[in-house]
C-alpha positions in Angstrom: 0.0 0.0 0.0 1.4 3.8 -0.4 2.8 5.8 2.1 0.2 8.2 2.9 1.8 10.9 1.0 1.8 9.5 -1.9 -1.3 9.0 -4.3 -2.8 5.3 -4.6 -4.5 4.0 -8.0 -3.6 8.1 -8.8 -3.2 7.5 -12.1 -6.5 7.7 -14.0 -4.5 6.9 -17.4 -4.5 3.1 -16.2 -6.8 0.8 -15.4 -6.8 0.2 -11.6 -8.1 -3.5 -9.4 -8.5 -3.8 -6.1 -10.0 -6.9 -4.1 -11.5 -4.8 -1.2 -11.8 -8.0 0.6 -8.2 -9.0 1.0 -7.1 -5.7 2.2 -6.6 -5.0 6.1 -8.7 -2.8 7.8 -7.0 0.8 8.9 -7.2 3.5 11.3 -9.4 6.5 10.1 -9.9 10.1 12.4 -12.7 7.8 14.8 -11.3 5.5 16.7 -14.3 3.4 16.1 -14.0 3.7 12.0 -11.9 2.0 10.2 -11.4 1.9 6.1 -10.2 0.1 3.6 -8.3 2.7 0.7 -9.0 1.2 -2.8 -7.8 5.0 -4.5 -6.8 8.5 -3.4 -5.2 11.6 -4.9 -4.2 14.5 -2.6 -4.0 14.6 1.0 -4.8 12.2 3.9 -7.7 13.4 5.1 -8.4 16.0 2.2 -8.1 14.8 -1.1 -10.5 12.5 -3.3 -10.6 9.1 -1.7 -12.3 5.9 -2.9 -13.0 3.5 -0.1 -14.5 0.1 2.0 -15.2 2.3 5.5 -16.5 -0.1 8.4 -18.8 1.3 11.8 -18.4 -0.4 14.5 -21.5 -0.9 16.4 -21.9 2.6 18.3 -19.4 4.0 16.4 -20.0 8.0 15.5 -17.6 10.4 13.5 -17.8 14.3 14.4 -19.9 16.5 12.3 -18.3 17.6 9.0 -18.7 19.0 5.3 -18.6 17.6 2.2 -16.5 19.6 0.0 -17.3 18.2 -3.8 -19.3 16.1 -2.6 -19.8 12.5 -1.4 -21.6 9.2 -2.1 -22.6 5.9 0.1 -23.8 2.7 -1.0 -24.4 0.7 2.3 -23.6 -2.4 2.2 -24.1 -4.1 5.5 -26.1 -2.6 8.6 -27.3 0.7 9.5 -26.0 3.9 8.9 -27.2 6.9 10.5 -26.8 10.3 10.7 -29.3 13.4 12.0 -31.3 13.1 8.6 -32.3 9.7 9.0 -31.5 6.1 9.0 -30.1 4.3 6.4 -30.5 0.5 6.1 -28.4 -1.9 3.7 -29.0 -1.2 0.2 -29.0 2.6 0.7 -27.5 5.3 -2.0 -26.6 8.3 -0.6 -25.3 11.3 -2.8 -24.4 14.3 -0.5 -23.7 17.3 -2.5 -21.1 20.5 -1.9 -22.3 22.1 1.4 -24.1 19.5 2.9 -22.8 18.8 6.9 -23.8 15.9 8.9 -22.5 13.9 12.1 -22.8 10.0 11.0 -23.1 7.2 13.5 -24.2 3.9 13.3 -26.1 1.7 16.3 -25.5 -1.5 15.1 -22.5 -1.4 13.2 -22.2 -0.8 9.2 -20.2 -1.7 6.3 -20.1 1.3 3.2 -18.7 2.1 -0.1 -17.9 6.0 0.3 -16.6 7.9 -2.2 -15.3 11.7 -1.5 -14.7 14.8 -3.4 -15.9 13.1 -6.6 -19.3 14.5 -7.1 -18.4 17.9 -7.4 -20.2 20.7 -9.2 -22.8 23.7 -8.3 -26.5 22.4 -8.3 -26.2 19.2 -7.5 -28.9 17.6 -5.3 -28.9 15.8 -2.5 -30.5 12.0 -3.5 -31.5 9.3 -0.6 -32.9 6.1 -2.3 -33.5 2.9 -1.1 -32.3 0.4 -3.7 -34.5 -2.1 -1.8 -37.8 -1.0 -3.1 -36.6 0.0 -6.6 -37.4 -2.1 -9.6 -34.8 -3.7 -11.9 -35.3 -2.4 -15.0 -34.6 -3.6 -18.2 -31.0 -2.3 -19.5 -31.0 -3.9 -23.5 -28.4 -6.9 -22.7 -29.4 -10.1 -22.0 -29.5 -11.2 -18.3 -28.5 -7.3 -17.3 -30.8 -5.2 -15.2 -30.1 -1.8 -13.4 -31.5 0.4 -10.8 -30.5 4.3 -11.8 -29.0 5.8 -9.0 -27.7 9.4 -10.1 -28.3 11.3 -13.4 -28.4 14.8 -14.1 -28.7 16.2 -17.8 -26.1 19.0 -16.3 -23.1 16.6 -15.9 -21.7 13.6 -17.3 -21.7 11.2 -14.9 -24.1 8.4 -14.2 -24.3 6.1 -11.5 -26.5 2.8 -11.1 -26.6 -0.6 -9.6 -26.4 -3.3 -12.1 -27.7 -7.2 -11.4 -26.2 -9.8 -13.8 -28.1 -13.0 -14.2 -26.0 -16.4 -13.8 -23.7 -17.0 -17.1 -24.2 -13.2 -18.1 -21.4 -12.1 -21.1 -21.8 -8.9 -21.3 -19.4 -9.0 -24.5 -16.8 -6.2 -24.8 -17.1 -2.7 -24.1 -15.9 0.6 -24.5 -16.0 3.4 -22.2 -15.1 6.9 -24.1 -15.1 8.4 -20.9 -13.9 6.0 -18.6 -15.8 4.0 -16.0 -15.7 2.0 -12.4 -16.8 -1.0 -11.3 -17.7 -1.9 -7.6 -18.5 -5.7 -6.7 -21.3 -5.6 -3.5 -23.0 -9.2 -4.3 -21.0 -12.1 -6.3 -18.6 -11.5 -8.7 -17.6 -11.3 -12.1 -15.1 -12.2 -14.4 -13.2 -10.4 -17.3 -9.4 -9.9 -19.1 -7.7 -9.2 -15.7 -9.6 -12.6 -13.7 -12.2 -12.6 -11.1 -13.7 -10.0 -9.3 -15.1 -10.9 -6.1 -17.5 -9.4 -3.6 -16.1 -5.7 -2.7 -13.7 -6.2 -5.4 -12.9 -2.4 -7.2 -12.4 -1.7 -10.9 -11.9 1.6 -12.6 -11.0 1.5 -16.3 -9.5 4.9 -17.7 -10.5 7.0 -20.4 -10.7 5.4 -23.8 -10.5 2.0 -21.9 -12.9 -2.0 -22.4 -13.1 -4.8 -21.1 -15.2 -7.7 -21.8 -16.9 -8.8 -18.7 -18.5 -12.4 -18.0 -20.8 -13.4 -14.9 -20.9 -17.2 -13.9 -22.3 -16.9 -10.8 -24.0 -13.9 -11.2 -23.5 -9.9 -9.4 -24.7 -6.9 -8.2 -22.5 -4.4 -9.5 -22.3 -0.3 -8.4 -21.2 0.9 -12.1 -20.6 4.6 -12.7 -19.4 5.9 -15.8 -18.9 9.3 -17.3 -16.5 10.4 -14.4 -13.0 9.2 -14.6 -11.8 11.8 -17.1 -12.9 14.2 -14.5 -10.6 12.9 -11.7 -7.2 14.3 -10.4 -4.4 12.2 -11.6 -2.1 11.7 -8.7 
């Protein structure tokens, strides 16, 4: 793992893979969070961080802002913060100037990603996945749930179930795009991608992505090209 100077998965010009699930946990601000780091460019505690962050039960992490923005896809427990609670399943997209003071009862398990939804306008979204419908997507054995869309900038975000012996065939993504594994896995060019496995192709990159067991998938494309290259 990098020093914590230094940038990890920095450079958006490469494809970057990370199996979430073999890392070790690590120390975070609250003694009772810990994280996982799957990418981050600029500082520590400041710069734009893709991550595995775990609650432990009663764990709570001081009030703060969200400059540029955050999202949460939880993927275990209950998080919690003064807006609401927020069972498995939740997606949470917390735009520039929104302040809360998380905690979790029980204990949690999230997919955070910080300073990556930048951008005036931007509105704050709270959806539970669980009572969405899949909806049809075009490819065989692929369904999604939308998750974030706005005409006003180019990324897109969605949850995306595979069906047992999905092949997606190849694909290319002009603009990049990044692959989080929350439910079975997937296979493609590089090998298997487990649960909590992370994936981000670059700008220009493809991949041709197969589904023996079948997934559920966070995809969001649209946004690499926009990252800082570290």
């Amino acid at each position: 793992m990098a020093a914590e100077d230094d940038a990890l998965n920095g450079d958006i010009g490469r494809r970057a893979d990370v199996h979430g699930a073999q890392l070790a946990w690590q120390p975070s601000p609250s003694p009772t969070v810990t994280r996982k780091r799957l990418h981050r460019t600029g500082g520590a505690e400041d710069g734009q961080v893709t991550s595995i962050v775990r609650y432990a039960p009663g764990a709570s992490f001081p009030a703060h802002d969200h400059p540029e923005g955050e999202e949460i896809l939880v993927l275990e427990g209950t998080f919690s913060d003064e807006h609401g609670d927020w069972p498995a399943g939740t997606f949470l997209a917390n735009p520039e100037g929104f302040r809360h003071a998380p905690f979790s009862r029980e204990g949690c398990v999230l997919f955070v990603k910080l300073r990556q939804l930048a951008g005036p306008g931007r509105q704050h979204v709270a959806l539970q996945t669980g009572d969405m419908r899949w909806e049809p997507t075009g490819t065989p054995g692929v369904a999604a749930k939308p998750l974030l869309a706005d005409a006003a900038f180019p990324d897109q975000t969605r949850l995306e179930r595979w069906d047992a012996g999905t092949d997606r065939g190849p694909r290319h993504y002009p603009r990049g795009a990044e692959f989080f594994v929350w439910k079975g896995s997937f296979e493609d060019e590089a090998g298997r991608h487990a649960a909590h496995a992370w994936l981000r192709l670059p700008p220009g990159g493809a991949h041709h992505a197969r589904s023996p067991e079948g997934c559920i998938v966070y995809v969001k494309t649209g946004a690499v090209a926009a990252l800082r290259c570290g």
